[in-house]
N, CA, C and O atoms as a DFTB+ gen file, in Angstrom:
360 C
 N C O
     1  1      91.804      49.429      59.154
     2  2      91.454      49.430      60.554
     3  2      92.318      48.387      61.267
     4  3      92.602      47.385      60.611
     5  1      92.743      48.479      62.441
     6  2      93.675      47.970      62.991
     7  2      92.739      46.734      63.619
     8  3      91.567      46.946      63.931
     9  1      93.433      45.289      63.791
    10  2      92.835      44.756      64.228
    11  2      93.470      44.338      65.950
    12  3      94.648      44.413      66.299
    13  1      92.457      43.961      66.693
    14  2      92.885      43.570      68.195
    15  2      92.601      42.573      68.625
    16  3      91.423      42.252      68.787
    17  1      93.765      41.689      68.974
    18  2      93.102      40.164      69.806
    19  2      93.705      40.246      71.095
    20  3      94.798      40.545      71.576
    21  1      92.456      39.827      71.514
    22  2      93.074      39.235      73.269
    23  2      93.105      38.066      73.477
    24  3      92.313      37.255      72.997
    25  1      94.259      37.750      74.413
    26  2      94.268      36.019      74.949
    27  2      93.835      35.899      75.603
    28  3      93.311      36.969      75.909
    29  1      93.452      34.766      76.594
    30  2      93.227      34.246      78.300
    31  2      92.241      35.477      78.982
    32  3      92.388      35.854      80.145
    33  1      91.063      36.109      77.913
    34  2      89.883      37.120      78.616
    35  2      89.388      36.502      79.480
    36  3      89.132      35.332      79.197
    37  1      89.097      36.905      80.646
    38  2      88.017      35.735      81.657
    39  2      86.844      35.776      81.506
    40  3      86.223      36.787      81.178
    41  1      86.227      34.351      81.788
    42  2      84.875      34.304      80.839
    43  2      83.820      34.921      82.114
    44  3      82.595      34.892      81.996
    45  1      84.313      35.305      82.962
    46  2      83.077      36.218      84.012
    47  2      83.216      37.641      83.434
    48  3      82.201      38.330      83.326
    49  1      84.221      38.039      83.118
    50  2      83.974      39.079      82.844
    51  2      83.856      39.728      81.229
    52  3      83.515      40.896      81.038
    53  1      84.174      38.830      80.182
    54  2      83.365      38.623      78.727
    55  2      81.835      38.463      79.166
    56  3      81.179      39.146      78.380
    57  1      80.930      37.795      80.170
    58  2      79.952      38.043      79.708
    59  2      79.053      38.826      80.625
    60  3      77.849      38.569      80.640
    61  1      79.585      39.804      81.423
    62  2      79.463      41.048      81.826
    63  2      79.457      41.893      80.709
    64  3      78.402      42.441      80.391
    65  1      80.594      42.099      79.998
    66  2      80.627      42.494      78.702
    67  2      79.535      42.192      77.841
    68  3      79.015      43.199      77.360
    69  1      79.061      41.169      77.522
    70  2      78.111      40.968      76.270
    71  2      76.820      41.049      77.198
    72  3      75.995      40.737      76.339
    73  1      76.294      41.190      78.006
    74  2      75.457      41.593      78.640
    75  2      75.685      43.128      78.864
    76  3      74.854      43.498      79.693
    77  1      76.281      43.914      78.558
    78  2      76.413      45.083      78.596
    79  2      75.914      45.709      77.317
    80  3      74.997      46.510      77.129
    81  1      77.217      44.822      76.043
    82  2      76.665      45.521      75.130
    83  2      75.220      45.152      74.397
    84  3      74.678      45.962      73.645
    85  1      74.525      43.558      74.754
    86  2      72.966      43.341      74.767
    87  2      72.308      44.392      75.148
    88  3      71.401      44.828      74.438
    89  1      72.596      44.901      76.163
    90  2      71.529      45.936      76.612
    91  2      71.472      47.419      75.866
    92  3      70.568      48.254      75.903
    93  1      72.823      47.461      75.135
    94  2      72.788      48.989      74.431
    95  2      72.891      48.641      73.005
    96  3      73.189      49.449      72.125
    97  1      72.583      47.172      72.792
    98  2      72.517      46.874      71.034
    99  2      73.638      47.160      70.407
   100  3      73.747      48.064      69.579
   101  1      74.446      46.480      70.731
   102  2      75.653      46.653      70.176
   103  2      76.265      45.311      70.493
   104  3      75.673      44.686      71.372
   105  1      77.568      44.606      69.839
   106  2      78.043      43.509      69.197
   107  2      79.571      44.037      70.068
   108  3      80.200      45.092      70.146
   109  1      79.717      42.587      70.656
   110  2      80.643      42.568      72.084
   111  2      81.940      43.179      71.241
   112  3      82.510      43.590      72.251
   113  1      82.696      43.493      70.344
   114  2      83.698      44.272      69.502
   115  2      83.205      45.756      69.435
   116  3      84.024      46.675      69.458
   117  1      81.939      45.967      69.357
   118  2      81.814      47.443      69.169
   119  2      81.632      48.162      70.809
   120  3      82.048      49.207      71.309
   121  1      80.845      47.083      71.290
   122  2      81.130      47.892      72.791
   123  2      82.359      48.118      73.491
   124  3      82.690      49.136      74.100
   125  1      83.106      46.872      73.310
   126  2      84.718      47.375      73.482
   127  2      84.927      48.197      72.884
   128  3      86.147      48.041      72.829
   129  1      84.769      48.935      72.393
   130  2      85.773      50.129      71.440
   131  2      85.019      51.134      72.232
   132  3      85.639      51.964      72.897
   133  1      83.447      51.110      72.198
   134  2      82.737      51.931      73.116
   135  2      83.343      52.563      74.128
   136  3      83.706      53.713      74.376
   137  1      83.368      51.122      74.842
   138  2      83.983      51.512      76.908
   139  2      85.420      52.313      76.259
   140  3      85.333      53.537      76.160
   141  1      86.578      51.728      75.871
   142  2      88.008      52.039      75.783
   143  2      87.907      52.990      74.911
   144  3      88.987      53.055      74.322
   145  1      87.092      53.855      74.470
   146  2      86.882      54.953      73.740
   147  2      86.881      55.931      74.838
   148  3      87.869      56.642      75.020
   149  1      85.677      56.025      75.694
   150  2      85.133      56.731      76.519
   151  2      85.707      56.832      77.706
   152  3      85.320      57.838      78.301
   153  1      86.922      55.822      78.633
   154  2      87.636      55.770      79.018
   155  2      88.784      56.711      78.512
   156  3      88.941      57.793      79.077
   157  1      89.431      56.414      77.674
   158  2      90.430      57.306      77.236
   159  2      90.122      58.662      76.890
   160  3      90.934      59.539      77.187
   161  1      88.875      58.998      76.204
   162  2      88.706      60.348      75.985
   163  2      88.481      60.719      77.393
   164  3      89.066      61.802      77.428
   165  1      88.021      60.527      78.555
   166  2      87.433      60.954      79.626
   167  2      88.976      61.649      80.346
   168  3      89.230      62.739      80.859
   169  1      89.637      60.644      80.128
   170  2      91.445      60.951      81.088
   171  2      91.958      62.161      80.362
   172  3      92.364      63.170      80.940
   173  1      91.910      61.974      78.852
   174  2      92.059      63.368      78.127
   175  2      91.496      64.118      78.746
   176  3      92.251      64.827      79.411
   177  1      90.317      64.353      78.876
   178  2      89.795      65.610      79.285
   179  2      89.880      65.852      80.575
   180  3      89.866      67.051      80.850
   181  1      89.969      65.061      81.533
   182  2      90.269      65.379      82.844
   183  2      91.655      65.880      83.067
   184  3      92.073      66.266      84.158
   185  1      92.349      65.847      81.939
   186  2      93.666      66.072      82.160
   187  2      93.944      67.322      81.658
   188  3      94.717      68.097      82.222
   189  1      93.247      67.619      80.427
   190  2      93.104      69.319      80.244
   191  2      92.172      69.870      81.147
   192  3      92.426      71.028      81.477
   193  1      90.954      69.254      81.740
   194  2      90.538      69.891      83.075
   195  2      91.389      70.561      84.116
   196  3      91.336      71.693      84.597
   197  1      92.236      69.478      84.339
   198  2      93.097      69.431      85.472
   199  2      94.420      70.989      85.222
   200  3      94.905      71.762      86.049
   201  1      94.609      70.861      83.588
   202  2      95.465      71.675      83.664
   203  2      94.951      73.551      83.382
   204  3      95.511      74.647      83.352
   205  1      93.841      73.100      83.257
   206  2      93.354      74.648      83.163
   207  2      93.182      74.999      84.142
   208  3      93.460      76.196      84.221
   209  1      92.612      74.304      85.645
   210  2      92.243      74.890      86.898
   211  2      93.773      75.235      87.027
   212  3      93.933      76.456      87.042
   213  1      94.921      74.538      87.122
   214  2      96.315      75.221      87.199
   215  2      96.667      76.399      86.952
   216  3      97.278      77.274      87.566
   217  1      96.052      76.269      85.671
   218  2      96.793      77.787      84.742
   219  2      95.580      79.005      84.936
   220  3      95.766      80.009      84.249
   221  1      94.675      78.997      85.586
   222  2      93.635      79.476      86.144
   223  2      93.827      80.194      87.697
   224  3      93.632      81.333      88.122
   225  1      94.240      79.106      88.221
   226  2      94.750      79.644      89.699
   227  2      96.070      80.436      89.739
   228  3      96.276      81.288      90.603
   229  1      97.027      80.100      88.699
   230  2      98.158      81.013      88.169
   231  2      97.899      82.378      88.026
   232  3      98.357      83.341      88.640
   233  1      97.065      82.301      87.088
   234  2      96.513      83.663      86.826
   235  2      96.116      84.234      87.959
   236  3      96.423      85.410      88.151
   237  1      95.333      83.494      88.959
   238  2      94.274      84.299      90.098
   239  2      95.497      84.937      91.109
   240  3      95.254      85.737      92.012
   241  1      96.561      84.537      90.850
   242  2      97.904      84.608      92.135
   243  2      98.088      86.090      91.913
   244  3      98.104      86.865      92.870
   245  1      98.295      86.692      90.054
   246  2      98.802      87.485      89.683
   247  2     100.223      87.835      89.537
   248  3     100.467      89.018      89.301
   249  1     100.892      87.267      89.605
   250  2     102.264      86.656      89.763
   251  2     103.256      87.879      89.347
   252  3     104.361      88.030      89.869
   253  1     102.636      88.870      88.177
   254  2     103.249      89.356      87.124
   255  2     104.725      88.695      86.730
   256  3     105.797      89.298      86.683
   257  1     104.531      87.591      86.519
   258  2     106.359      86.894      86.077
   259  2     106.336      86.981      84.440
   260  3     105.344      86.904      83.715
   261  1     107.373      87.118      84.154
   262  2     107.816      87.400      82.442
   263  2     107.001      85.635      81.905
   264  3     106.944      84.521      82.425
   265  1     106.564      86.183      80.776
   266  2     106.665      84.949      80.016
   267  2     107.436      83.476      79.834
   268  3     107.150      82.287      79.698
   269  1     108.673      84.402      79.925
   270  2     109.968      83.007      79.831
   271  2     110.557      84.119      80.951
   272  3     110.186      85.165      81.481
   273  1     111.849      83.110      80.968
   274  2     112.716      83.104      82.240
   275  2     114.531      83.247      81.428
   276  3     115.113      82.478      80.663
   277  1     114.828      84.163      81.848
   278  2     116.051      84.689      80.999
   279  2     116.637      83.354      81.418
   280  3     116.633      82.674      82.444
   281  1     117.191      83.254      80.082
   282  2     118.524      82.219      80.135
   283  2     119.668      82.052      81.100
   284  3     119.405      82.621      82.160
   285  1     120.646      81.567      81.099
   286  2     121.629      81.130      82.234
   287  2     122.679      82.399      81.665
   288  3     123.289      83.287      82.262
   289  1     122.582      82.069      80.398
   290  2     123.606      82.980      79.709
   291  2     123.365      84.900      80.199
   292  3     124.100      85.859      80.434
   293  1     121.812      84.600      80.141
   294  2     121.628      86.413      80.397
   295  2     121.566      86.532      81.539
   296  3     121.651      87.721      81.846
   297  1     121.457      85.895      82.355
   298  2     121.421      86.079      84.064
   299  2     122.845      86.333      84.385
   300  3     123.007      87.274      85.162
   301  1     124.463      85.419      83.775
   302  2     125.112      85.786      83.915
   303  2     126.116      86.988      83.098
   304  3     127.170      87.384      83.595
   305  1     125.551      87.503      81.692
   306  2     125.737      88.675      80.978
   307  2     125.189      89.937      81.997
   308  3     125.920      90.918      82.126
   309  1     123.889      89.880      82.710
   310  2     123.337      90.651      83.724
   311  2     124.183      90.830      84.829
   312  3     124.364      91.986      85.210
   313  1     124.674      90.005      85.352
   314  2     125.584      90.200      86.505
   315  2     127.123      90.890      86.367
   316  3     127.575      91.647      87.227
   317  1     127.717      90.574      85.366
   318  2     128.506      91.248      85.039
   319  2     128.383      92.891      84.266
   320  3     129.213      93.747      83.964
   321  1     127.463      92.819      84.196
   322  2     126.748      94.175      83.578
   323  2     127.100      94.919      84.703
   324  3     128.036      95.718      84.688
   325  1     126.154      94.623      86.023
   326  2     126.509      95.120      86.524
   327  2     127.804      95.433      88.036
   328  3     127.831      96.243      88.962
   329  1     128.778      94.212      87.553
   330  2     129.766      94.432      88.364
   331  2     130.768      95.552      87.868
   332  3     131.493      96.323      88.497
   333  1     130.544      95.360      86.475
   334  2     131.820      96.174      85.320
   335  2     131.205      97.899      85.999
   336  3     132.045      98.789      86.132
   337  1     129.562      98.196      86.404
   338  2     129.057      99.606      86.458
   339  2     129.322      99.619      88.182
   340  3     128.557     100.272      88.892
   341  1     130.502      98.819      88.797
   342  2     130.316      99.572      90.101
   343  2     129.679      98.686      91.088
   344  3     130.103      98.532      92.233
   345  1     128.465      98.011      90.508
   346  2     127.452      97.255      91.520
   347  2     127.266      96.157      91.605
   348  3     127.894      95.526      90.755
   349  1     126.529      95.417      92.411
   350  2     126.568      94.251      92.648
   351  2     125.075      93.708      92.505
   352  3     124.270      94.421      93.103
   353  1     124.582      92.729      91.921
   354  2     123.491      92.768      92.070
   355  2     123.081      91.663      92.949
   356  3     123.741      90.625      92.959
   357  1     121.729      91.854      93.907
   358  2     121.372      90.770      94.965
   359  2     120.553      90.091      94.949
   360  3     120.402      89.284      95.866
């Protein structure tokens, strides 16, 4: 297990902290891991929140766009395709 030290913590807000974790029975090291647990998982998930309403409203547009996006190479193999048949494409 990895260990963590902090320097220069301020002592108003260490015992905010141990008055925090007093109240939920827990030992001022385990409630830190607590909060900065629940913090970080929370941003995770707001962040796959965030990206599903995206890919959600994508969908709702209906877009019908290809999966991927032809390469540089086939966009310009395409164009010459069709200059060599006569046409031009726009």
């Amino acid at each position: 297990m990895a260990l963590l030290q902090v320097r220069d913590f301020p002592q108003d807000t260490y015992h905010v902290l141990s008055q925090l974790a007093k109240a939920q029975n827990r030992s001022v090291p385990q409630q830190v891991i607590f909060m900065l647990s629940s913090i970080l998982n929370s941003e995770r998930d707001s962040y796959s929140v965030r990206r599903r309403k995206v890919l959600d409203g994508l969908d709702a547009l209906n877009l019908n766009m290809p999966l991927h996006a032809p390469s540089p190479a086939e966009l310009v193999r395409q164009d010459r395709d069709g200059q060599s048949k006569g046409g031009r494409l726009r």
